[in-house]
C-alpha positions in Angstrom: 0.0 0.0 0.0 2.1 2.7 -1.2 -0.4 5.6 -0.7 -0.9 4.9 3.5 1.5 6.9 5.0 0.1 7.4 8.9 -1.6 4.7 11.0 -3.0 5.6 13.9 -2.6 3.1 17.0 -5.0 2.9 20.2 -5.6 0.0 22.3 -6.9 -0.4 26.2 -4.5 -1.3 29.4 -4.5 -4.9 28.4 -2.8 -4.2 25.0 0.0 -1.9 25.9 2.9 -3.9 25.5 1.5 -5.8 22.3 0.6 -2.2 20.7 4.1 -0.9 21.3 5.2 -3.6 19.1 3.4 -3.1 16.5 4.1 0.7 16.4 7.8 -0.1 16.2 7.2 -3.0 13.6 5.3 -0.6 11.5 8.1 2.1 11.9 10.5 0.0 10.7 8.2 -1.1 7.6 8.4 3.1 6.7 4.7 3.8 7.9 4.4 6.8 10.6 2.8 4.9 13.5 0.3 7.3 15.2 0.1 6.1 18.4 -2.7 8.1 20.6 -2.0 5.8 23.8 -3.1 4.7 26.5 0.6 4.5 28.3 -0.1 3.2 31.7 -0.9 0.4 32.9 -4.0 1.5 35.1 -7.5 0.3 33.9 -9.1 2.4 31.1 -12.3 2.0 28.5 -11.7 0.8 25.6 -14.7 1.9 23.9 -12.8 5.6 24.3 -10.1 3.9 22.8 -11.9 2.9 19.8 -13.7 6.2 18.9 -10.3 8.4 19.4 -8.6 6.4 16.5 -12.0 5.6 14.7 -12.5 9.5 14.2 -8.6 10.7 13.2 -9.5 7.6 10.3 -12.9 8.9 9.6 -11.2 12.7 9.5 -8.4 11.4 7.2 -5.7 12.7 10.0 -4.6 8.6 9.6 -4.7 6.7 6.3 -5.9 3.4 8.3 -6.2 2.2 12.1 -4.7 -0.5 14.1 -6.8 -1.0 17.8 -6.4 -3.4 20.3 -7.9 -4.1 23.7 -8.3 -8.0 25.2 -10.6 -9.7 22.7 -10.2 -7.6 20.1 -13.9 -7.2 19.7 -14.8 -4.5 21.8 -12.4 -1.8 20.7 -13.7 -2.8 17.2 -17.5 -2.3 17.7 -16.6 0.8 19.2 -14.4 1.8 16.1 -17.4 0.4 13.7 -19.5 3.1 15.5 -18.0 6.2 13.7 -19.4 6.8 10.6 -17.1 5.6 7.5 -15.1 3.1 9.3 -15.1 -0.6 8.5 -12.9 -2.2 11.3 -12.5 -6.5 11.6 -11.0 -7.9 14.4 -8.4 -10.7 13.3 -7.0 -13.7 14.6 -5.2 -15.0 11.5 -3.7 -13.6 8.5 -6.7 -15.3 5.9 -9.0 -12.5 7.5 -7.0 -9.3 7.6 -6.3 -10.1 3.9 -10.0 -10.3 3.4 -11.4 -7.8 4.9 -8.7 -5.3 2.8 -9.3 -7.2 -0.6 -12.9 -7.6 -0.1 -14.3 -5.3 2.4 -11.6 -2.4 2.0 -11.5 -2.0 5.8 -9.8 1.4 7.0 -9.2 -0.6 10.5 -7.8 -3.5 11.9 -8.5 -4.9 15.2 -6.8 -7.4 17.1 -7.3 -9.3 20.8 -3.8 -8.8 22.5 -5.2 -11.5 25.3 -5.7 -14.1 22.7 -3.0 -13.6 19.8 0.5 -13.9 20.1 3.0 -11.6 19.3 4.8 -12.9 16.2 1.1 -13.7 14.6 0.1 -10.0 15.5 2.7 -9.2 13.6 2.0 -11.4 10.8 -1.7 -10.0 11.0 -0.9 -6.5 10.6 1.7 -7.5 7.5 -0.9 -9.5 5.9 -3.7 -6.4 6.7 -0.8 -3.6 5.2 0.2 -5.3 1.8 -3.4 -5.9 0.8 -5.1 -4.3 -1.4 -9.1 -3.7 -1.9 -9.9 -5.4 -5.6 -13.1 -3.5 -5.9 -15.3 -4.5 -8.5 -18.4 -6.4 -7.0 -16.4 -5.7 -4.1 -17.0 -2.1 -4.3 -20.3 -2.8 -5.2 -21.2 -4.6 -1.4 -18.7 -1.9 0.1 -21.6 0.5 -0.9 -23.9 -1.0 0.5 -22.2 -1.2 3.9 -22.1 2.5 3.1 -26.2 2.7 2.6 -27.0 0.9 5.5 -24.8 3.7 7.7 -26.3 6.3 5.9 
């Protein structure tokens, strides 16, 4: 993906470690990791989490979004709630290819409690290097689009 430039990172207390990872990883790739936090380790929200890097997406201040929280799936419906974002959660590389080539997600989401660190890894290469094909693709992306409307 030679056009995304800045990814913006957010994730809850559970993900810290697993987040800062990924920012570096992604650094090293050439993209400018955004990272918006959290940095301590104390308990926070992560529907808060979600929305923060949902909107700098939605407001193209970040070409995509990478959120994480324990599961994965919270931080993601929270992310899905700002209009214009299409965020999976992922838990193998199959389905952050998929949800680029066929869904043209502008987020990823992963469960920091439930995938390892070299398969996150993996995940976010396999989201990053894919991309949307369009076509009948673009065609359901639409509709996605309808039903927020």
């Amino acid at each position: 993906m030679t056009d995304v430039k800045r990814i913006v990172l957010s994730s809850d207390h559970a993900a810290i470690e697993l987040r800062q990872k990924i920012a570096d990883h992604i650094k090293a790739l050439g993209f400018e990791p955004v990272d918006i936090g959290p940095t301590t380790p104390e308990s926070t929200h992560y529907p808060k989490h979600g929305e923060a890097a949902a909107n700098l997406v939605a407001k193209g201040e970040a070409d995509l979004g990478i959120v994480l929280c324990g599961t994965g799936q919270g931080i993601m419906m929270a992310a899905n709630k700002v209009k214009g974002i299409r965020c999976g959660v992922c838990s193998e590389t199959f389905s952050a290819k998929m949800i680029r080539a066929h869904n043209n997600a502008n987020m990823l989401s992963i469960g920091a409690r439930v995938t390892g660190q070299d398969l996150a890894i993996e995940i976010v290469d396999a989201f990053l290097t894919t991309e949307f094909e369009g076509g009948r693709h673009g065609t359901r992306v639409d509709m996605i689009t309808e039903i927020e409307a």
